[in-house]
C-alpha positions in Angstrom: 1.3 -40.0 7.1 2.9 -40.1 10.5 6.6 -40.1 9.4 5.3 -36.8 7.1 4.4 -35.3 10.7 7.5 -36.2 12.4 9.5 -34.4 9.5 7.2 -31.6 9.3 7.7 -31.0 12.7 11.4 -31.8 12.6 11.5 -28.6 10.2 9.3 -26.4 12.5 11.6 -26.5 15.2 14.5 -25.7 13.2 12.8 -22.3 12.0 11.1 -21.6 15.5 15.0 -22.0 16.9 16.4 -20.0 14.5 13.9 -17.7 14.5 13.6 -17.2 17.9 17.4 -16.2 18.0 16.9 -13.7 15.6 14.4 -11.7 17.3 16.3 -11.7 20.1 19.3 -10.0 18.1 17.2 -7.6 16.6 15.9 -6.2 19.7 18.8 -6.1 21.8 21.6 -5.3 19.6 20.4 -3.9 15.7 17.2 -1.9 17.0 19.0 0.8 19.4 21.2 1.7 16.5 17.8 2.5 14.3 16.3 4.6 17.0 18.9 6.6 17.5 19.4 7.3 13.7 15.8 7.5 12.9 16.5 4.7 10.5 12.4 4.2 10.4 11.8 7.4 9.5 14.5 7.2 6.1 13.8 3.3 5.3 12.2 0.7 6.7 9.3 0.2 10.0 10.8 -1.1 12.9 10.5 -4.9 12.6 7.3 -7.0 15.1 8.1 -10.6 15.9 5.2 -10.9 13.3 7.6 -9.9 10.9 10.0 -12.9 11.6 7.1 -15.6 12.8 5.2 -14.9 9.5 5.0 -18.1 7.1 7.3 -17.7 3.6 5.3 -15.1 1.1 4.6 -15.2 -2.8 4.0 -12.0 -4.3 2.1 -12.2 -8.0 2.6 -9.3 -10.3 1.9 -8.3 -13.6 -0.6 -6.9 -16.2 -4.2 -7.4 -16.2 -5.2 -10.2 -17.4 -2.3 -12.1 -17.5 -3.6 -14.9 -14.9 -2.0 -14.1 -11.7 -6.2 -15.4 -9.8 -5.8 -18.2 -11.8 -2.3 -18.8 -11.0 -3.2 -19.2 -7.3 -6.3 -20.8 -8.3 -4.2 -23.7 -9.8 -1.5 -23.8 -6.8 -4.6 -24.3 -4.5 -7.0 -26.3 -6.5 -9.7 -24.3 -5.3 -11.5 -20.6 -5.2 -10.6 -18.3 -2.3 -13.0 -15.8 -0.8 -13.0 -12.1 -3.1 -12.2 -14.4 -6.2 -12.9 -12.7 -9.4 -11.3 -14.2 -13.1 -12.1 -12.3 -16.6 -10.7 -10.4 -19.5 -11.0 -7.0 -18.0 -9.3 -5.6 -14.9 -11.1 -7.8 -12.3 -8.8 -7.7 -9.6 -8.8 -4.2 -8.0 -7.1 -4.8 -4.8 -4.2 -6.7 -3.0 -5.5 -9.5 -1.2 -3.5 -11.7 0.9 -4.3 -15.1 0.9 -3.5 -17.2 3.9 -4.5 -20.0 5.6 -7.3 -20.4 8.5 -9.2 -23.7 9.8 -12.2 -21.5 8.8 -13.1 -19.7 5.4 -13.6 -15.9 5.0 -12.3 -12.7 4.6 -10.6 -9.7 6.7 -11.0 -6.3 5.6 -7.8 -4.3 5.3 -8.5 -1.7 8.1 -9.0 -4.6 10.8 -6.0 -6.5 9.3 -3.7 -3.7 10.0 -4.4 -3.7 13.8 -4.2 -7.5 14.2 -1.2 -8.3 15.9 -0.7 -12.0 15.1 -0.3 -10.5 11.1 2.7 -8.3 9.6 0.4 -5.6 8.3 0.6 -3.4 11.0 3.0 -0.7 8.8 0.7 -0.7 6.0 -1.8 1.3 8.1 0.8 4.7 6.9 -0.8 4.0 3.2 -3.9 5.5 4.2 -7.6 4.7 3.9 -7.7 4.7 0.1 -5.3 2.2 0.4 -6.8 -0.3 3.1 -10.5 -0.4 1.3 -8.7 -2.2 -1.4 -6.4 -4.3 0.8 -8.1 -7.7 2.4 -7.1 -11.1 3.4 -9.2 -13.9 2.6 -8.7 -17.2 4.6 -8.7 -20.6 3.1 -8.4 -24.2 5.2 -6.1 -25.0 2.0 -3.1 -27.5 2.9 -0.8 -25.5 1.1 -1.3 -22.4 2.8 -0.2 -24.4 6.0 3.1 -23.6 4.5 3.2 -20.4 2.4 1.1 -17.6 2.0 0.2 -15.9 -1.5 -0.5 -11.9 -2.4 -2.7 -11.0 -5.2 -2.3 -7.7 -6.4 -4.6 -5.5 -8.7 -3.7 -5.7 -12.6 -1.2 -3.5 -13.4 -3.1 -0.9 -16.2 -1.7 0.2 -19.5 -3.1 2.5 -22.3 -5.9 5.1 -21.1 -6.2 3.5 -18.0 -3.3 4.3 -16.3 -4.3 7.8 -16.2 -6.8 7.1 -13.7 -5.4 7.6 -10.4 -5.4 5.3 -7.8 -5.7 7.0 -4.8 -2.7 5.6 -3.0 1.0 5.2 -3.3 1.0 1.8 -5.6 4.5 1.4 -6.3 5.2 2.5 -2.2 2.8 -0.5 -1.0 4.9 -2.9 -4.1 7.9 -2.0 -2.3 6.6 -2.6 1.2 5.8 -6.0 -0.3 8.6 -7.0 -1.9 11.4 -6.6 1.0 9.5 -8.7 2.8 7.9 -11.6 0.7 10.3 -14.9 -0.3 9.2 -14.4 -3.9 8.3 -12.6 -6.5 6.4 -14.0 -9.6 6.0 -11.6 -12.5 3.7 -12.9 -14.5 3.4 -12.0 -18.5 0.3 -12.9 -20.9 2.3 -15.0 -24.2 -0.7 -12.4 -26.1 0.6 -8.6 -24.8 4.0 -8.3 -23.9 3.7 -4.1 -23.9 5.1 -3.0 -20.9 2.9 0.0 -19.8 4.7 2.8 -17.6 3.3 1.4 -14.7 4.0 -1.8 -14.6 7.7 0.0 -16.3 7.5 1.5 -12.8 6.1 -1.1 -10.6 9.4 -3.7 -12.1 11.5 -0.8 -10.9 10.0 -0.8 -6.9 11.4 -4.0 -7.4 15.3 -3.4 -7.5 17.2 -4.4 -5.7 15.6 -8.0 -4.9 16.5 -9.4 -7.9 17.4 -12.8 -6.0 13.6 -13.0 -5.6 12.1 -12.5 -8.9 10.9 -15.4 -11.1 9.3 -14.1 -14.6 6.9 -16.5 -15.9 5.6 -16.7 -19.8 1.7 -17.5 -18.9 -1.2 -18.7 -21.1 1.9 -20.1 -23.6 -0.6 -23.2 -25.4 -2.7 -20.3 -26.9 0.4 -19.9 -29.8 2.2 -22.0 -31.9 5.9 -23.7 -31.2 7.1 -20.9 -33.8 5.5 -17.9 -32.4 6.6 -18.5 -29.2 9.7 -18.9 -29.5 9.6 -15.5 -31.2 7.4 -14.5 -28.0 9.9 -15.3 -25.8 12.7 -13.8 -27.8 10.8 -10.6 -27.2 9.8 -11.2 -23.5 13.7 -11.3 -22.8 14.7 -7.9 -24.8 11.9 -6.0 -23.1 13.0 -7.2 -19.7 16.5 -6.5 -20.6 15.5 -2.8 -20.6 13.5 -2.6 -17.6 15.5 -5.1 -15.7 19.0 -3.4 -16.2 20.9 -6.4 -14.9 23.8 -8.2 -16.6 21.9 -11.8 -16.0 19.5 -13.5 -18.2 16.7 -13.5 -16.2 15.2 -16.8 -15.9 11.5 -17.2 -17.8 9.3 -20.0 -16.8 6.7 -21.2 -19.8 3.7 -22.7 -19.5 -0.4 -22.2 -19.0 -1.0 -22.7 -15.1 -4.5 -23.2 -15.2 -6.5 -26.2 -15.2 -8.2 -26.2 -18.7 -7.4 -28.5 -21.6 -4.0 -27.2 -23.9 -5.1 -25.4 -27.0 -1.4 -26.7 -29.2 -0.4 -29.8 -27.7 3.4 -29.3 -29.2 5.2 -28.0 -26.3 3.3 -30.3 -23.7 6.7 -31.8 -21.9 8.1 -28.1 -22.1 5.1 -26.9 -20.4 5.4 -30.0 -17.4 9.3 -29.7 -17.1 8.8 -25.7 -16.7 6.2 -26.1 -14.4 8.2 -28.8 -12.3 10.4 -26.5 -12.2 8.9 -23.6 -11.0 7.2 -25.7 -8.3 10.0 -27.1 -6.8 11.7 -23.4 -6.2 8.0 -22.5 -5.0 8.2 -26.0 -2.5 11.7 -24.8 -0.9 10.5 -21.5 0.4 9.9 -23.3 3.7 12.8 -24.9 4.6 14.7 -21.9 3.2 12.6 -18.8 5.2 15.2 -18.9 8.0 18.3 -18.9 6.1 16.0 -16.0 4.1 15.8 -13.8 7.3 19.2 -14.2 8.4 19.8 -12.5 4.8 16.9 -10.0 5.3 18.4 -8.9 9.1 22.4 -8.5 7.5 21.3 -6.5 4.6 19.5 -4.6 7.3 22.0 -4.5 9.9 23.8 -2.9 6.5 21.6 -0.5 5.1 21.6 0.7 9.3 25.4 1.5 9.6 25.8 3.1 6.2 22.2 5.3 7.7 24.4 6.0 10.4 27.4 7.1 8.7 25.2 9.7 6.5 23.1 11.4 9.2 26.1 11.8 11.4 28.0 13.5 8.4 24.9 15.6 7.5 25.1 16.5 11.4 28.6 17.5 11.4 28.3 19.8 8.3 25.4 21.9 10.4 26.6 25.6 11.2 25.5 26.1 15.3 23.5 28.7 15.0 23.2 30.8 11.7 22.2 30.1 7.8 20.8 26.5 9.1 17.9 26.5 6.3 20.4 27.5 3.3 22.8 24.9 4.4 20.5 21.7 4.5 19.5 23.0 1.0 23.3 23.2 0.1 23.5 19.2 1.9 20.7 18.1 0.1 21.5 19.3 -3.0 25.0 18.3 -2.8 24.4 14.5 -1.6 26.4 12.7 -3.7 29.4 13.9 -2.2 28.7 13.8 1.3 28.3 10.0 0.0 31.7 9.7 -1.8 32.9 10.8 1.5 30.8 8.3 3.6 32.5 5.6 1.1 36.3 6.8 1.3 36.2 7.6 5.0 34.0 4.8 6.4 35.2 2.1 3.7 31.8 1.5 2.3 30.1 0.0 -0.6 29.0 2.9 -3.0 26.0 -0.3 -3.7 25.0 -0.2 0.0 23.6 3.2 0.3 20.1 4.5 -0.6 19.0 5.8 -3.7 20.2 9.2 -3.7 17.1 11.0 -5.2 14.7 9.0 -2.5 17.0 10.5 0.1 16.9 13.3 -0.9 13.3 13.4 -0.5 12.9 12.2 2.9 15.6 14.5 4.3 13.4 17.4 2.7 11.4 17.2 5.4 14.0 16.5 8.4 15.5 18.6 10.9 19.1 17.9 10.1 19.8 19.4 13.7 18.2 17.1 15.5 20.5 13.9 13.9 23.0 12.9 16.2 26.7 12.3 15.7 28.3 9.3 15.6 28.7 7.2 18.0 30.8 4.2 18.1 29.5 1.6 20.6 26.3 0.9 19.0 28.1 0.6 16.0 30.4 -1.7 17.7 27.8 -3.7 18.9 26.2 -4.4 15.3 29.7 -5.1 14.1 29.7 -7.9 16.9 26.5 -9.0 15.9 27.5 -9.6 12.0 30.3 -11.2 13.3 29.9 -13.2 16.1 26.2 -13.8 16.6 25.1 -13.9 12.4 27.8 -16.5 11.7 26.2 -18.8 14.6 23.6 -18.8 13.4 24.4 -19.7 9.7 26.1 -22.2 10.9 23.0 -23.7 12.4 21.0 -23.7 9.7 23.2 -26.0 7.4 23.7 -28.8 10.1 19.6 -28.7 10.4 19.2 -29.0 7.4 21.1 -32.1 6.7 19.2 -34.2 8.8 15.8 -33.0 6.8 14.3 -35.2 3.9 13.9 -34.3 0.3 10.6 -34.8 0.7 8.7 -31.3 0.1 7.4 -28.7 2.6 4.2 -27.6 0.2 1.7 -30.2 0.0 -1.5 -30.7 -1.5 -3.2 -28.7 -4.5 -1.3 -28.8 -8.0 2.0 -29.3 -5.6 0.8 -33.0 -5.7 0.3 -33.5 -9.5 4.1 -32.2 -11.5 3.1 -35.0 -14.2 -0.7 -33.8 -15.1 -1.6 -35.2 -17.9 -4.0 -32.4 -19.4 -6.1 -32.7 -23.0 -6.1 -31.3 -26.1 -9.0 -28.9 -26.8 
């Protein structure tokens, strides 16, 4: 127990340190260059030290009634406060679940203003938003480590046509550029992929690296219709997905109840070892997952740069303002080609163009600044100098840090369950 401590602690310090750096890079050196470019009002919020202090996030997605309560459920061994498990669409808003020496729950319009949480941004989603948004605290042992979004049951059939009030897909994306992972979760029974949750896989791109697919409630079928299930999982996601990689499908039931066909039991346990293990690392790898977060950032920042200060340049000084931004705007993708060839830039690291396009509807294209080298300089120095310190810190750490796992307790405990037949 007391060696556990010593390593846990061992492991704090090597986040807190890292950590601390980073915010301290951010501020100083990447954040004058998103002020000045108005990168917050194009892309992302400016970043709070709750943003790098928060614990490693799961994200669960998927269909209703594909078992993403009952997933976390499982993982924690244990209800949660706003628990609700059927059939139907029981699950009507995003709850966050995290961990507090007390039980209860936190509505969304008083989580937004707490300043020890990351919420604050989600406050621009509006009231029909935060009636459906809550965090519920749990005094579970493996929340000590990780935290765990549930989000409302993605509709298909008649009922996507009922509107939800807020921008769905917008708060998905808020979501996933900042949790650690992503679990998509698919029932074995309905493998239809409804336009919204066609669109909601979409608000995913582009975080690829943190999406893990999993097959759920696989013991209700035969050996022989699953593998025809998953055979079908994968050519649907192949079309949604539009990556070259097989994306990698975790199968099992991850619930508590007795197997229905005991055939595929050691699939089921190696799958679910598996998955665990991946969901087990998120700690020791949140630092190393930041530093990635800040540089595709620090990125994304330049290349902002690069297009406002072109935009800018292209601005007549006094007459036919109007009818040139809608000449810019409508002519985008070569002002990007020219970003590319001029600045030596990734056509992959600029925004999607139609987004863009969107935003800078509603700008004042006279008001963007020109370019200006030093801060750009500075961010250069930073990816350089100050990002490669620390990535070379974080290996060296973690050599001296056991195998033993960061997420304890719960279903983390028991890979080898022996569960029974029904």
């Amino acid at each position: 127990m007391f060696s556990w401590l010593k390593r846990e602690t061992k492991t704090e310090e090597v986040v807190e340190n890292v950590l601390g750096e980073l915010k301290k890079i951010y501020r100083s050196k990447l954040l004058p260059l998103e002020e000045h470019y108005n990168f917050h009002d194009f892309h992302s919020p400016k970043l709070e030290d709750s943003d790098f202090d928060a614990k490693p996030m799961i994200l669960l997605v998927g269909q209703y009634s594909t078992g993403k309560t009952t997933f976390i459920r499982y993982l924690l061994e244990r209800d949660f406060p706003g628990i609700r498990i059927g059939p139907e669409p029981t699950t009507d808003r995003f709850i966050a679940v995290m961990y507090d020496d007390k039980e209860g729950m936190i509505p969304g319009n008083a989580l937004v203003v707490d300043p020890k949480k990351q919420f604050r941004p989600l406050e621009k989603y509006g009231n029909a938003f935060l009636n459906r948004f809550q965090c519920s605290h749990v005094p579970s042992p493996v929340l000590r480590a990780i935290s765990i979004v549930d989000t409302p049951g993605i509709l298909s059939g008649e009922k996507q046509r009922v509107d939800r009030g807020y921008d769905f897909t917008g708060v998905l994306e808020w979501f996933a550029e900042r949790v650690d992972r992503i679990i998509l979760l698919f029932d074995a029974h309905k493998l239809d992929i409804s336009d919204e949750f066609r669109r909601s896989i979409e608000a995913l791109r582009g975080h690829d690296d943190k999406i893990r697919i999993v097959l759920n409630k696989a013991d209700m079928i035969d050996h022989q219709q699953l593998m025809r299930v998953y055979g079908a999982l994968m050519w649907s996601l192949g079309k949604v997905l539009q990556t070259p990689e097989v994306a990698r499908v975790y199968i099992g039931s991850f619930w508590d109840q007795p197997l229905r066909y005991d055939v595929n039991r050691r699939l089921f346990e190696d799958e679910e070892q598996d998955l665990f293990r991946d969901l087990q690392s998120l700690p020791r790898n949140a630092a190393l997952r930041k530093l990635n977060d800040l540089i595709k950032r620090a990125r994304l920042a330049k290349v902002h740069a690069y297009l406002v200060s072109e935009l800018r340049k292209e601005m007549p000084p006094i007459f036919g303002k109007d009818s040139k931004k809608k000449e810019l705007i409508k002519n985008l993708g070569t002002i990007y080609d020219r970003v590319c060839r001029e600045h030596q830039v990734s056509i992959g690291d600029l925004p999607d163009i139609k987004k863009m396009q969107e935003v800078l509807a509603n700008q004042d294209f006279t008001k963007f600044h020109s370019i200006k080298m030093p801060l750009l300089e500075v961010v250069d120095r930073m990816l350089a100098i100050d990002i490669a310190r620390l990535m070379s810190m974080i290996p060296q750490e973690e050599m001296q840090l056991v195998s033993e796992p960061l997420v304890k307790e719960g279903n983390f405990e028991f890979f080898g369950t022996v569960r029974q037949i029904s």
